[in-house]
C-alpha angles and dihedrals in degrees: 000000000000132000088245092048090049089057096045085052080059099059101258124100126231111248097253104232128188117195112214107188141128103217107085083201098051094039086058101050084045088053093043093044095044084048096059088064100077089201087066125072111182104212104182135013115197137181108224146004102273094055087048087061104039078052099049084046091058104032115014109214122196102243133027116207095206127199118197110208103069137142125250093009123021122224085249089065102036092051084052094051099045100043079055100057109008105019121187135141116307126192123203110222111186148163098238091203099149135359097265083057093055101035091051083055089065089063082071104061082047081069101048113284120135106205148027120215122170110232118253099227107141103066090189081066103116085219094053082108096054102040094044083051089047091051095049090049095053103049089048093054096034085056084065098058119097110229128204138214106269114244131185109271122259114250102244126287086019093114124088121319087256151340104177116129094196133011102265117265123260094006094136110021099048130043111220120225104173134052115208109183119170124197147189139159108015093010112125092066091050095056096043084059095055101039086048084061091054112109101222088236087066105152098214130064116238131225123198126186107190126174104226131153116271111265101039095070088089086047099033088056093039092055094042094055089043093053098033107046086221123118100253124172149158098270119234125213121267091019119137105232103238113215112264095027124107117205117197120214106258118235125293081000131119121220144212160139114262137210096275096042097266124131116254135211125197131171083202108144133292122290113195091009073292141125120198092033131193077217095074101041101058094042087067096053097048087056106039100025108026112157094011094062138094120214124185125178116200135185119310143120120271128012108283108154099005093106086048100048079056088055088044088049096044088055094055101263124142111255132195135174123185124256115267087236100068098028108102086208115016094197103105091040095033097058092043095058084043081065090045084245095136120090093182133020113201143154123251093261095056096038090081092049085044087056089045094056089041096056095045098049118192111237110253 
């Protein structure tokens, strides 16, 4: 009996897995290496795009480990396709050997996918152990989230006429002059929704803190400059943001706004078993920028950020999380609106138009 059977006699059933990727080398050590976890039953490996979707069409698993470079049909396009007829969770697995690569695995996420995860192929790599535990993890916690049919997206300020539950703090009385917004699952295309929405003469920097695996920031930042028409980047300590410019946390750093408006990097400790985390971030607005801050929560699991958006909105910052409908994991937002934290709750495509009318406050 195998270790999945045994846990289906148990009463659990085994997460249903199915492999798409063109390297039969690399498709076995993903199957071997899926296989180890006996929570994880890989039910199909296949070469290329066409044959993932033709599978997900006769026996629907309940995650898709998805490559992108195939042959007759790329990961970018199946993943399209099948968040349009069968949609389930779908997990970009890729060799993250230069920035295009990264950045085309992003397109990806355009199409449905909720996570990015580099592929653990050298097995001399000193950090083999971390990124096949991070894959396994991965695949277990992306099986739990509740996927949708992909739709086109609605043009901006298309959505409900509010949804606001308060008018947002400080909307009159203090002119902004700085944007926090923290991410997680299913946040990159989020953000590129809002960023999109941005007009390029924006008048505020941005900060983003996004969890994201090590190895897709550099591509991450690349498509979303490429897509957006804003000026994103990784940020760099002691730096003055610049309005209209959006700077990403690096890697493995915190980040924050210090004291003399400067942007701040720490390798301090994990918060929210994170680093970078949302948590830092919008402390340090809500002591060095109070009223004159932004904070914006979006989809993603847990509950980084959401104490901290409370401590933003209590100094008279405008807060907004994003709605539970098109969040692909409510956690973070959720748990932010459970603390009353949240001004505003909005949907991706009214957030922007929610920044524009924030940084141009109406006199009271």
């Amino acid at each position: 009996m195998t270790d999945a059977s045994a846990m289906k006699d148990s009463g659990r059933a085994a997460i249903k897995v199915l492999v798409a990727e063109d390297s039969s080398v690399a498709r076995l050590l993903l199957v071997r290496l899926l296989q180890s976890d006996p929570r994880i039953d890989v039910v199909g490996a296949v070469s290329d795009g066409d044959a993932a979707l033709q599978f997900v069409q006769q026996a629907k698993p309940d995650v898709v480990l998805m490559d992108i470079h195939m042959p007759r049909m790329d990961g970018f396009e199946a993943t399209r396709r099948i968040m349009e007829s069968q949609p389930l969770p779908i997990v970009v697995c890729s060799a993250v050997s230069n920035t295009r690569d990264a950045a085309i695995a992003f397109r990806a996420l355009e199409a449905g996918a909720i996570a990015c995860i580099e592929k653990p192929l050298a097995q001399d790599d000193p950090q083999f152990a971390a990124k096949v535990a991070h894959l396994l993890e991965t695949v277990r916690l992306m099986s739990e989230v509740k996927v949708v049919r992909r739709r086109p997206r609605p043009h901006a300020g298309a959505g409900p006429e509010s949804l606001a539950t308060k008018p947002p703090n400080g909307s009159c009385a203090t002119a902004p002059r700085i944007v926090g917004i923290g991410a997680s699952t299913g946040g990159p295309p989020v953000l590129q929704t809002i960023l999109g929405g941005l007009p390029r003469s924006f008048p505020l920097p941005v900060l983003v803190v996004q969890h994201i695996a090590p190895g897709f920031l550099a591509g991450m930042v690349a498509w979303l400059a490429e897509t957006t028409g804003l000026q994103v980047r990784i940020a760099s300590y002691g730096i003055e943001p610049l309005p209209g410019h959006v700077y990403l946390a690096p890697d493995d750093f915190h980040m924050g706004i210090g004291a003399h408006g400067r942007i701040v990097l720490s390798r301090e400790r994990p918060e929210n078993h994170v680093r970078p985390a949302v948590s830092f971030l919008f402390r340090s607005l809500a002591e060095h920028c109070g009223p004159a801050a932004v904070g914006v929560l979006l989809t993603g699991m847990g509950h980084d950020g959401a104490r901290e958006l409370k401590a933003m909105n209590d100094r008279g910052a405008a807060t907004i999380a994003q709605d539970q409908g098109s969040s692909v994991v409510h956690g973070m937002p959720g748990s932010a609106i459970a603390l009353n934290a949240a001004a505003q709750i909005l949907p991706p495509e009214r957030i922007a138009d929610a920044l524009v009318a924030l940084a141009h406050p109406v006199p009271g």
